[in-house]
Structures are given as C-alpha cells and as structure tokens.
C-alpha positions as CSV (number, residue, x, y, z in Angstrom):
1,X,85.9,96.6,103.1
2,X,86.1,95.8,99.1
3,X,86.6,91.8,100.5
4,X,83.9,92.4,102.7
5,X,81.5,93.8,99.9
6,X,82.5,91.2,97.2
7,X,81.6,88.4,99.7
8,X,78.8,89.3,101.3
9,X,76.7,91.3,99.1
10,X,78.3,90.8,95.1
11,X,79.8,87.0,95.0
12,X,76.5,85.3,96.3
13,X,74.4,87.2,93.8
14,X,76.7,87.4,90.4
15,X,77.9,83.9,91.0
16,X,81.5,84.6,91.7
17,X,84.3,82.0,91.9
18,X,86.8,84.1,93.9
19,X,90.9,83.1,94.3
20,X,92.4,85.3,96.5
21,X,96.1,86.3,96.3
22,X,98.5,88.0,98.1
23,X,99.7,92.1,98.2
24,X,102.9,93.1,99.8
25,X,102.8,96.0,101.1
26,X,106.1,95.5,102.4
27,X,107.7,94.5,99.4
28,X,105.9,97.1,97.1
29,X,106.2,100.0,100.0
30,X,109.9,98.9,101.2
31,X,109.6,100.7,104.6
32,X,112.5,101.3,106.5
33,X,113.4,99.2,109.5
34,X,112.3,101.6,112.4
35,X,109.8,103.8,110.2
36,X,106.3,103.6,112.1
37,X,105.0,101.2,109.3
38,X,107.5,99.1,109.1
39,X,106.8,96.6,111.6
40,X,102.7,96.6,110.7
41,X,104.2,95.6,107.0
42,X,106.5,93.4,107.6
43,X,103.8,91.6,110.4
44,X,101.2,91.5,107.5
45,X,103.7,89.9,104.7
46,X,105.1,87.5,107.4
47,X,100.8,86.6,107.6
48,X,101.0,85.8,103.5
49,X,104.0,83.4,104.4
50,X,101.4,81.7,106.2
51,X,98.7,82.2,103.7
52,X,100.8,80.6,100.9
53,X,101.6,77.8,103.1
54,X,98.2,76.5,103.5
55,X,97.5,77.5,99.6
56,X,100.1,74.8,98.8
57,X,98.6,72.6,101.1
58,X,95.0,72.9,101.1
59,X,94.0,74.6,97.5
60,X,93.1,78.1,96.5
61,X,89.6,77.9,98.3
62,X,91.0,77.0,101.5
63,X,92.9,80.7,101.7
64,X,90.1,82.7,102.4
65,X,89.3,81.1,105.8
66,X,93.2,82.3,107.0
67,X,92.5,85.5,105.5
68,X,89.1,86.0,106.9
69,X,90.4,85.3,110.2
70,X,93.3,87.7,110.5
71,X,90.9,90.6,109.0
72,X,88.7,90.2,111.6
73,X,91.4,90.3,113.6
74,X,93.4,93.5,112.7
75,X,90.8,95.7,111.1
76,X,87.5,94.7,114.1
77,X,89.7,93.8,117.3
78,X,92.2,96.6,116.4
79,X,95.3,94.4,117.1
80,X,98.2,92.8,116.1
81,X,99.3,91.7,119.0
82,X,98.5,87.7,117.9
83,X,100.6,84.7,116.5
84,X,100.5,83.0,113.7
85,X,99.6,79.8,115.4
86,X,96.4,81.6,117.4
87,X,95.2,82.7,113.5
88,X,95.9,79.8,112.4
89,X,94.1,77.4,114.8
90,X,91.3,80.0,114.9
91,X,91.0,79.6,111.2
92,X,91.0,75.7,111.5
93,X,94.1,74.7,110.2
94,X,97.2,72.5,111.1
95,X,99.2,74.5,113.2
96,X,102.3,73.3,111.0
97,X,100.9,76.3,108.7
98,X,102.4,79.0,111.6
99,X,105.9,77.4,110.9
100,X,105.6,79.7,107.5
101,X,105.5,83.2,109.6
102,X,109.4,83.1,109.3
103,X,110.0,81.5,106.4
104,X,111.3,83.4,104.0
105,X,111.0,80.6,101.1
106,X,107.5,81.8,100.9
107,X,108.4,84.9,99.6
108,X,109.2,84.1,96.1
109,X,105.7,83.0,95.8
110,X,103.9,85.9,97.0
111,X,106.3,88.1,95.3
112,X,105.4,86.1,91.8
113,X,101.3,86.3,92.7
114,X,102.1,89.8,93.5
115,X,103.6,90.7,90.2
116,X,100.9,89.0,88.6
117,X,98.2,91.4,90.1
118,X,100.3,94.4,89.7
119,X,100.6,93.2,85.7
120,X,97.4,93.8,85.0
121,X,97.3,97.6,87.4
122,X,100.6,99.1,86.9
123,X,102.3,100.0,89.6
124,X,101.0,102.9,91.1
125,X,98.2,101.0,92.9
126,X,97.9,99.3,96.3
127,X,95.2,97.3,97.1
128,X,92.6,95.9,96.9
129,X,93.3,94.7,93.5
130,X,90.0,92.9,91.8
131,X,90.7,91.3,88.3
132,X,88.9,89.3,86.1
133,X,88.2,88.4,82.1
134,X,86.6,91.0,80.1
135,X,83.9,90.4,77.6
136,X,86.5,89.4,75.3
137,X,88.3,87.2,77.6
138,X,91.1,89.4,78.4
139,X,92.5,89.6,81.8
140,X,91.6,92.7,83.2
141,X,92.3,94.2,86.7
142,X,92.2,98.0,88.5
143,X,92.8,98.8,91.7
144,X,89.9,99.3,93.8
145,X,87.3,100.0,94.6
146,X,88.2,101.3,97.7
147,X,85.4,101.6,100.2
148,X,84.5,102.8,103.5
149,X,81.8,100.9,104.0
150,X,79.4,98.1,102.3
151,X,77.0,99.5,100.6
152,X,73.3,98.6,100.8
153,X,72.5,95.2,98.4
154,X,71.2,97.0,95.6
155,X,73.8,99.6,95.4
156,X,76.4,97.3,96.0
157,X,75.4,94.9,92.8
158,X,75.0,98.0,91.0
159,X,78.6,99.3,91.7
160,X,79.9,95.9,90.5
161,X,77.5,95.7,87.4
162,X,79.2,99.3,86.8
163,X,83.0,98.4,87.4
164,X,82.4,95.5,85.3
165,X,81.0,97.6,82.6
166,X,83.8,99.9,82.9
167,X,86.0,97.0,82.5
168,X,85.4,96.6,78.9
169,X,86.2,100.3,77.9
170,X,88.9,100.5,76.2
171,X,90.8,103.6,77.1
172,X,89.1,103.6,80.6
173,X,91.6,103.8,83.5
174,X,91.2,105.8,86.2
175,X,88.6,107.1,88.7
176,X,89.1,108.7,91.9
177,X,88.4,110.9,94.5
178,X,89.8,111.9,98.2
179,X,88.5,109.9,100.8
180,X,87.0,112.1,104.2
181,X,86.1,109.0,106.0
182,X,87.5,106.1,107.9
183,X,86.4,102.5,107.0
184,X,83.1,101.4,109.2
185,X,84.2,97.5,109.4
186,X,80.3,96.9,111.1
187,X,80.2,93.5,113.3
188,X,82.8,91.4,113.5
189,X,82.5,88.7,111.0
C-alpha cells in the first residue's frame, strides 16, 4: 500500500525520482524450514533474485515494472502459485531474468542493498522502508508508513509533506499505533 501511495498519489505531485531496493524478509526473519512462513519468504527473496537480475541488466528504473507485476500478483490475485518466468514475461522482460529465481549469487547483493536500508532504520523495522536526504543532505530513512489503504490526494501529500517534515527533527524516531484493519489493495493495477 505505502508503494501504491508513493506512486500514484505523492511521486507525480512532489516530483520524486524513486530507486527501489530490495527487503528480505527471509534473511531478516530467518524462518524455519517447515514454519508456515517459510516458504511465502523464501518464494518472495527467490522474486528479488530476479529483481536484481534485471537491475544489473536494465538499470534501477527498469525494477519497478518486475516489482509492480508480482504485487499485483500476490497482494490483488491472492497467489503465489506463479513462476518466475510468467512474472517476468508479464512484466516485459527477457525471460533469461527467471534463470535468477535459484540463483543464489544474487543474494550477496540484496543482502548488501538490504543492509543499506536497515542502516539508516535500525533493525527493529520491516518494511516498507522510505529514505531520502534531509534538509541538510543527510541520508535519512524510517520504517513506514504503513498503510491500509491510499489515502485521498490531499491527504496523501499531506502525510508525505508531514513525514518529510518529521524527517528533519532531530531526536524524532518513532510513531505508532496498532493496526485493526487489513490492507484494501482497491483495483488491480
């Protein structure tokens, strides 16, 4: 949903340049072989593999189209019963991309992306993670915001006008509460 909201509501109007990068939730969560969220994890990094793959290929912009594709694919069609190669192809690529879902070479690079995000958080985050340079030019990030669904246009810039205010607070870290609601993912992208 944060994706969703940057994209289609924040980017277009605060004149964005975005890079996406990868979170393992399988290397930062370590489930257990056989747990029940093991094999969504391990699915999902085995995805990045593939991700990184046409990063090195086709340049940071051309990541969002592969990532776009699975989203729509896991959070609106509710599966992951697809390949590799059907993501890929539906996101326009070469399907020598899919060769990446079982390579583990891939890994060191997420793993170094990852550590890059989780540099700027700490640790005790998951994702999303949205980073950028503060008014001073420091490299800020915090996890979040994590949303159930996009708000209206002129509540959405204003929730991004605020983070990024919040951004250049020093001493500013944390703001939470529990979540009663499932994400409303809306129409299929």
């Amino acid at each position: 949903m944060t994706a969703r909201w940057v994209v289609d509501e924040v980017a277009p109007a605060r004149d964005l340049s975005i890079t996406w990068q990868p979170i393992s939730l399988y290397f930062k969560n370590q489930p257990s072989e056989g747990s029940s969220r093991h094999d969504r994890m391990f699915f999902t990094h085995r995805l990045l593999r593939v991700m990184e793959s046409i990063r090195a290929a086709e340049g940071d912009d051309a990541v969002f189209d592969f990532y776009w594709e699975c989203g729509r694919r896991i959070h609106h069609d509710k599966s992951l019963d697809f390949s590799a190669a059907e993501a890929v192809a539906s996101a326009g690529f070469d399907s020598v991309h899919a060769e990446a879902f079982d390579d583990e070479k891939w890994d060191a690079e997420i793993r170094t992306r990852m550590d890059a995000g989780l540099a700027l958080t700490g640790d005790e985050v998951g994702t999303p993670i949205i980073a950028f340079d503060d008014r001073s030019g420091v490299r800020q990030g915090y996890f979040g915001p994590v949303i159930t669904k996009v708000p209206p246009h002129e509540d959405s810039l204003a929730m991004w006008d605020a983070l990024m205010a919040m951004m250049n607070i020093e001493g500013f870290w944390e703001l939470k509460r529990t979540r009663t609601e499932n994400p409303d993912f809306g129409e299929r992208p």
